[in-house]
C-alpha positions in Angstrom: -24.4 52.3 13.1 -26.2 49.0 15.0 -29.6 48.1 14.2 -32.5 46.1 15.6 -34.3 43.8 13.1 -38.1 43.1 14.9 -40.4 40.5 14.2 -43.4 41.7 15.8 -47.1 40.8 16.2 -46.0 38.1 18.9 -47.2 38.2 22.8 -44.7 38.4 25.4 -44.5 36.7 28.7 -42.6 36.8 32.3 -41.1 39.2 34.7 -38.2 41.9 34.1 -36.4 43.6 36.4 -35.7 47.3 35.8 -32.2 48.7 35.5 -31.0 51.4 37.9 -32.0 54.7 36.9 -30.7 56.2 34.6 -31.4 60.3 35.6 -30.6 59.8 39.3 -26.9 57.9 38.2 -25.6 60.9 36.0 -26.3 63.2 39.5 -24.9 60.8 41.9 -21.5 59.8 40.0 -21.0 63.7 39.9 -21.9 63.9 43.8 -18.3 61.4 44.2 -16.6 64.6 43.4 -17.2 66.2 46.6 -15.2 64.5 48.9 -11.5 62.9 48.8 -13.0 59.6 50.3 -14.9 56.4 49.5 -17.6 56.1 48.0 -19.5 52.9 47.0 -22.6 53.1 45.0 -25.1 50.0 43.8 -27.3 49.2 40.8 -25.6 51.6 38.5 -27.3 50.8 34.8 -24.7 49.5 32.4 -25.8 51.9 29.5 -24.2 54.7 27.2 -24.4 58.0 29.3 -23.3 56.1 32.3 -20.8 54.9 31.2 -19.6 57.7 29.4 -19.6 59.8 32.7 -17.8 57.0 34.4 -14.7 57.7 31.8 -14.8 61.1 32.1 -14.5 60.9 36.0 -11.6 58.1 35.8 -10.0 61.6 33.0 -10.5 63.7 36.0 -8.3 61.5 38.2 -11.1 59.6 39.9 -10.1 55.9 41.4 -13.1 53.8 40.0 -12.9 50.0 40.4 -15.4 47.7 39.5 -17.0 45.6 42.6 -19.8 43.5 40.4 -22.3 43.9 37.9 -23.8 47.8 38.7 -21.5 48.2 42.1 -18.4 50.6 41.9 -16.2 52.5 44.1 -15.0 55.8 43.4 -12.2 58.1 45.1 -11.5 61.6 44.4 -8.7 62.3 46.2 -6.3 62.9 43.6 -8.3 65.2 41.2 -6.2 66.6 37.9 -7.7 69.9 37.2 -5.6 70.1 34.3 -7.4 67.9 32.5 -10.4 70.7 32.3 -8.8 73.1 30.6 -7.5 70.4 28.0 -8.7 70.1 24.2 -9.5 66.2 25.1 -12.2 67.3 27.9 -13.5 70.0 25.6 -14.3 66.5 23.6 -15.3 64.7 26.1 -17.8 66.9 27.9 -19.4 67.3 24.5 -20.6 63.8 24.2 -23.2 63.5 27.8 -25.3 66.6 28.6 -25.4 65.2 32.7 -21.8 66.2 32.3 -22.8 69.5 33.0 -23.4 68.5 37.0 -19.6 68.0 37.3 -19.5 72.0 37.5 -20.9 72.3 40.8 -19.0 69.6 42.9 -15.7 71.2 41.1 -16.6 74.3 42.1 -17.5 73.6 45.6 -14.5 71.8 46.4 -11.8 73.3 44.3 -13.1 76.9 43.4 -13.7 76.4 39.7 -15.4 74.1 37.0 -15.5 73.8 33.5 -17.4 72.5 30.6 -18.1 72.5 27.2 -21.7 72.8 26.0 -22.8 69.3 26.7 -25.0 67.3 24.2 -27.4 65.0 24.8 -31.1 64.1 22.8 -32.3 66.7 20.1 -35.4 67.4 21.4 -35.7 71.2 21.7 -33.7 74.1 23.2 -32.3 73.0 27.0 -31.1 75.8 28.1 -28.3 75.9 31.2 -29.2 79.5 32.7 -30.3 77.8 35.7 -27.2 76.1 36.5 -24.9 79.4 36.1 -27.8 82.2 37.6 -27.9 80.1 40.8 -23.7 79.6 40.7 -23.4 83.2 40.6 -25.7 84.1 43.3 -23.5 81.6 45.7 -20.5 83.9 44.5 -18.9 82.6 41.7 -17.5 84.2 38.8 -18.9 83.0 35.4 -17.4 83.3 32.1 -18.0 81.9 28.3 -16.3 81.4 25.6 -18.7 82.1 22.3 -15.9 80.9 19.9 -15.6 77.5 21.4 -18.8 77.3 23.7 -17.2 76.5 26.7 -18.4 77.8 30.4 -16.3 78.6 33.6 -17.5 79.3 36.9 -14.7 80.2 39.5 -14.5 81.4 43.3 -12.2 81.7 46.2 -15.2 80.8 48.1 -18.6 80.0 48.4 -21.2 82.1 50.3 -24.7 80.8 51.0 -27.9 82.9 49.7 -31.3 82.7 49.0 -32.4 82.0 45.2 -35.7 81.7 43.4 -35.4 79.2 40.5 -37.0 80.6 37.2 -37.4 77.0 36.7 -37.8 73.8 38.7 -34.7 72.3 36.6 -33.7 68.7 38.3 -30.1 68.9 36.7 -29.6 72.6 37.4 -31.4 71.9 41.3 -28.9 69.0 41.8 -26.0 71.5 40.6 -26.7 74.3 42.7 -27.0 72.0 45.8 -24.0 70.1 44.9 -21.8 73.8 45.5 -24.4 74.8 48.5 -23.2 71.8 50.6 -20.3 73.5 51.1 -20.8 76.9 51.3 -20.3 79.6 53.6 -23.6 79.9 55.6 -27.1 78.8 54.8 -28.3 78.3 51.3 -32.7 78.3 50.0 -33.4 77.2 47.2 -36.8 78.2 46.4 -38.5 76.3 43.3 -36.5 73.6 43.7 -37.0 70.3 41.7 -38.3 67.4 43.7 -38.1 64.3 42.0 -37.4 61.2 43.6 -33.8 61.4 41.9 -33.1 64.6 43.8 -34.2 62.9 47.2 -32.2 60.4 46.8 -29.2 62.7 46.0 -30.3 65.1 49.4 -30.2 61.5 51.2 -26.8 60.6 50.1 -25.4 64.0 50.7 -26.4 64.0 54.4 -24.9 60.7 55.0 -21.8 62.0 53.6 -22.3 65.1 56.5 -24.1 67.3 54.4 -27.1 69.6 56.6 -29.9 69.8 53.9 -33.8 69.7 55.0 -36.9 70.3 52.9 -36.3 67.3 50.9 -38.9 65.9 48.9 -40.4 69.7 48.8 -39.6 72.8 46.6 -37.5 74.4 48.8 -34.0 73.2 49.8 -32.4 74.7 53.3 -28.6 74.2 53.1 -26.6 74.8 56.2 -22.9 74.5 54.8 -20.2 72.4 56.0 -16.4 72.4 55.5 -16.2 69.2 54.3 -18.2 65.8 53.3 -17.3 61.9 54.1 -17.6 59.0 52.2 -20.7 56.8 52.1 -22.6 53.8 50.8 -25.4 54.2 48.0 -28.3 52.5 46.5 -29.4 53.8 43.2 -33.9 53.6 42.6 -35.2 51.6 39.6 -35.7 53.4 36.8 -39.3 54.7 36.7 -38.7 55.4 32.9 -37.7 52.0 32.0 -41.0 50.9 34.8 -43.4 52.8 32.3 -41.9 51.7 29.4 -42.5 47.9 30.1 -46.1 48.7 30.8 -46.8 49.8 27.3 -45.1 47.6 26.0 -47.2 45.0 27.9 -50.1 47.3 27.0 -49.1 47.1 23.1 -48.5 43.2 22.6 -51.1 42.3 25.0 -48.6 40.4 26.8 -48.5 39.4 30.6 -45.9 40.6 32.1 -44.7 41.3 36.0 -42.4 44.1 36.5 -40.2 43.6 39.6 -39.2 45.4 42.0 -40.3 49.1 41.0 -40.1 50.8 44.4 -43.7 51.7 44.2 -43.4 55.0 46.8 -41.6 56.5 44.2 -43.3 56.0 40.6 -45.8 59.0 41.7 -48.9 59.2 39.5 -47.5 57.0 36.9 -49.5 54.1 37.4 -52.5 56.1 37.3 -51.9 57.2 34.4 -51.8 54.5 32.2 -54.6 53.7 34.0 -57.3 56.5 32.5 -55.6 54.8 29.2 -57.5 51.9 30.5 -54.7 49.4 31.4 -54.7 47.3 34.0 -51.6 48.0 36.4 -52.0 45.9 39.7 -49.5 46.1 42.4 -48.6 43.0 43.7 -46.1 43.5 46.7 -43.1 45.9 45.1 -44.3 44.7 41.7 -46.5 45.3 39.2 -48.4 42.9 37.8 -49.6 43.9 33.9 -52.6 40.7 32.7 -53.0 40.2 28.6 -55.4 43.0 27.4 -56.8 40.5 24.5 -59.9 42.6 24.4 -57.8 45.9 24.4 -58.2 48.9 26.5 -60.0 52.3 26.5 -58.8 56.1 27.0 -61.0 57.6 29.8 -62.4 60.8 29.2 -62.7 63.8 31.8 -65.9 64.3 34.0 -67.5 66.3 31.7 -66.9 63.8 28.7 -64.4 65.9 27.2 -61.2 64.5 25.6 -58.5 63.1 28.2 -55.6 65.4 28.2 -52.1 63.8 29.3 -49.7 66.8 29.3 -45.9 66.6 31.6 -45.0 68.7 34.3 -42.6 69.1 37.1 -42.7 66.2 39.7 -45.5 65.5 41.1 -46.8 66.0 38.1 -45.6 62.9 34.8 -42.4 62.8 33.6 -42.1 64.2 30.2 -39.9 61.1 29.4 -42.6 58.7 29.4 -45.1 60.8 27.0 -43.8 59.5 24.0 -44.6 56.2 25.5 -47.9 57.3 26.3 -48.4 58.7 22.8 -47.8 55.4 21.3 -49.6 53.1 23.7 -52.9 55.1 22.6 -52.6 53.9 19.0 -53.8 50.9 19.6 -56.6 51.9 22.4 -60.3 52.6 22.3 -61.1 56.6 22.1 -58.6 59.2 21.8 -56.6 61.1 23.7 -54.3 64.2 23.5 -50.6 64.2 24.5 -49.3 67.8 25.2 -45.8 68.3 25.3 -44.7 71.4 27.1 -41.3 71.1 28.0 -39.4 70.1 24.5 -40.6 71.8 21.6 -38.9 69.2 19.0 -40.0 65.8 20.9 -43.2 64.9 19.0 -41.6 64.8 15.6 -41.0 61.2 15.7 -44.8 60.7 15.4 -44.4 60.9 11.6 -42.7 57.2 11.7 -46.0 56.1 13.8 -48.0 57.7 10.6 -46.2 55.8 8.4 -46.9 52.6 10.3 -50.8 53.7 10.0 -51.1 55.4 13.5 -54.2 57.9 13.4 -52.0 61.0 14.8 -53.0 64.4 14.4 -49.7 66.5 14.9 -51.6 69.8 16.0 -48.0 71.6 16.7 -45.0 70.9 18.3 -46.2 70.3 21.7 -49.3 68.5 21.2 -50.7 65.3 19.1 -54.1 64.2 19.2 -53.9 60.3 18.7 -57.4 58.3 17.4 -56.8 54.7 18.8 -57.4 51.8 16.0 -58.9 49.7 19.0 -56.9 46.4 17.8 -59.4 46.2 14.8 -56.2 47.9 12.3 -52.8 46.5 13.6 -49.9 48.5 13.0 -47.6 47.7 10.2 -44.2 47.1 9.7 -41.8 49.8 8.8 -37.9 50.9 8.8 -37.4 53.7 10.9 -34.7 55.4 12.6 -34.2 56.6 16.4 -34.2 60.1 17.1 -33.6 59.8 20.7 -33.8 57.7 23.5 -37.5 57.9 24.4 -38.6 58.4 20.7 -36.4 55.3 19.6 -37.7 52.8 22.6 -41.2 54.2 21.8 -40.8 53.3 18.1 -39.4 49.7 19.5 -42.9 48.8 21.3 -44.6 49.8 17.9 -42.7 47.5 16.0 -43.0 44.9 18.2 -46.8 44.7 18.5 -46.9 45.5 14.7 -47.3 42.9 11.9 -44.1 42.1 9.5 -40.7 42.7 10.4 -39.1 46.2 11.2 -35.9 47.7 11.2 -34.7 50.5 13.6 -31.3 52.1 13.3 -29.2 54.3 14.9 -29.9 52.4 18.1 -27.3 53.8 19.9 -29.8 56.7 20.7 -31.7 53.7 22.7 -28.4 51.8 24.3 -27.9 55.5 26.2 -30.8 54.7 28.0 -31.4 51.3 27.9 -28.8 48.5 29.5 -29.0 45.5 26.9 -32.3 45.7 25.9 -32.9 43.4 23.0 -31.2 40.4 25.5 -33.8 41.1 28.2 -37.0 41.2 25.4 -35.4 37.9 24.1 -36.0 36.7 27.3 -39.3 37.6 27.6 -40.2 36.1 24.3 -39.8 39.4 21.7 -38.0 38.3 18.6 -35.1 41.3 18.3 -32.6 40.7 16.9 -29.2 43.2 17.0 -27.3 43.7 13.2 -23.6 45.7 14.0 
């Protein structure tokens, strides 16, 4: 098990690029599936889950070769199905919950898919009804295995139909459009996610012949076609890593520019570490974060009642970057609280925050009411351990704006998110410092 070792208390300075994202990767690599031709995609991140996936598509029989740092190719055109009913992919697709987005492009194309119950962050119940109800209602056959918790969808073929998602799920949207493309007919999807990530993945499936419009809304028109071509990709910047440098800027009162960011696409993130009272400039297709020496302050609403920050479906803020959020206000002027609908287990890291003298009230599992110190009590060095990805990069910025040296283990939570993290805050002046 690695570990960081983190001197922190020290300001940081310079620009830092983010990675590709992370979210929209695990959806495109599965979108490869689809067709027996190229298909070259750029600014893959060079983390865990990626890479994970990568492996298990190279199992299935995918041609992947390696074109530069983040650039691959990747042909399907000589699939082994047996691999899926094998004891090794009952392993493998244990060990990456995007695995699960393999099951729609397999079914599409070959007229079944199989995984096991995929893993991923324990952060609450995630459930996969969405995937399989809207699998069904295109005509496939679906079937579990309690003993071994392994799924199977299977069909002779696809027919297109209208469907009403009980929930706006991004992975379970991207699956269900994955099979859609080629169906029989004309698929809606009604409720359908809309994040950036699944624009890009619409965008890349019509230049590989797909016919899908609506995108960017929450409902997906799918007129199938018999088969899809090959095509070039460019993956976004990650607007989790984005948020995360900005509180880390926030936290160490560092100046730091953040390059690159696509700034259409980051939504109402910026604006909202802005009612935390942070500075976020745009300057071009960066952003541009000056030293808060004299700290920052939580808005309130209209009527002066506490600020709220809750998550919510795109448009509304990612529930990845609320942890973030959460710990940026420790150190802020007034108080805030963070309400965390969507994962009923992902505010239990706040207890390592407490122990590092963060004024967090944990009201439940979904919401936290944080009383900022205002700089005038710094945080204090602990050792912790990461519980997740979010959690564990969260718990990084505290340490590094706190006084003393901390430890985090089990950072292999963070490297499934985070492509060589401690070597790009070296470069920006943090002292981190990896132990194997």
């Amino acid at each position: 098990m690695g570990t960081f070792k983190i001197e922190g208390g020290h300001q940081l300075k310079g620009s830092i690029q983010p990675q590709g994202a992370k979210n929209e990767a695990l959806q495109i690599l599965c979108a490869v599936l689809l067709t027996p031709e190229l298909v070259t995609i750029h600014n893959i991140p060079d983390i865990v889950d990626v890479n994970k996936l990568i492996t298990l598509l190279k199992k299935l029989g995918v041609k992947v070769e390696k074109l530069g740092k983040g650039s691959y190719t990747f042909q399907a055109d000589e699939v082994n199905l047996k691999y899926l009913e094998s004891d090794q992919f009952k392993i493998d697709g244990r060990g990456l919950r995007g695995s699960i987005m393999i099951v729609g492009p397999l079914l599409a194309r070959f007229g079944k898919g199989y995984i096991p119950k995929p893993g991923g962050d324990k952060i609450g119940r995630r459930r996969l009804d969405t995937h399989f109800d809207g699998l069904i209602k295109l005509g496939a056959k679906f079937g579990y295995s309690r003993e071994e918790q392994f799924y199977g969808v299977e069909a002779e073929k696809l027919k297109g139909t209208y469907m009403l998602l009980e929930e706006a799920s991004v992975t379970g949207t991207a699956n269900i459009l994955m099979a859609a493309v080629l169906a029989e007919g004309q698929t809606t999807i009604y409720n359908a996610a809309c994040e950036p990530y699944l624009q890009q993945l619409c965008k890349m499936l019509n230049r590989m012949g797909a016919k899908i419009s609506g995108v960017g809304s929450n409902m997906l028109i799918i007129d199938g076609v018999k088969s899809l071509g090959g095509t070039d990709h460019t993956m976004l910047p990650d607007m989790i890593e984005i948020g995360s440098w900005i509180g880390l800027a926030a936290m160490t009162k560092s100046e730091l520019t953040i390059t690159n960011v696509s700034w259409e696409d980051l939504g109402i993130i910026p604006e909202t570490f802005r009612k935390l009272g942070i500075t976020v400039e745009r300057q071009g297709d960066n952003i541009h974060i000056p030293a808060h020496t004299d700290g920052y302050e939580i808005q309130s609403f209209i009527d002066g009642s506490i600020l709220t920050i809750s998550d919510a479906p795109w448009p509304g803020f990612t529930p990845d970057l609320l942890s973030i959020i959460l710990v940026v206000a420790t150190q802020a002027r007034g108080s805030v609280l963070v309400h965390q609908k969507m994962f009923e287990s992902r505010l239990f890291f706040v207890d390592k925050l407490i122990d590092m003298g963060a004024k967090i009230i944990l009201c439940d599992p979904h919401r936290a009411t944080v009383i900022g110190h205002d700089y005038k009590s710094t945080l204090k060095a602990t050792t912790m351990t990461s519980p997740d990805i979010r959690a564990g990069v969260s718990l990084l910025i505290a340490a590094l704006s706190a006084k003393g040296t901390s430890t985090i283990q089990n950072i292999e939570q963070i490297d499934r998110g985070y492509e060589n993290i401690d070597e790009r805050l070296r470069a920006i002046g943090a002292r981190i410092e990896r132990i194997d």
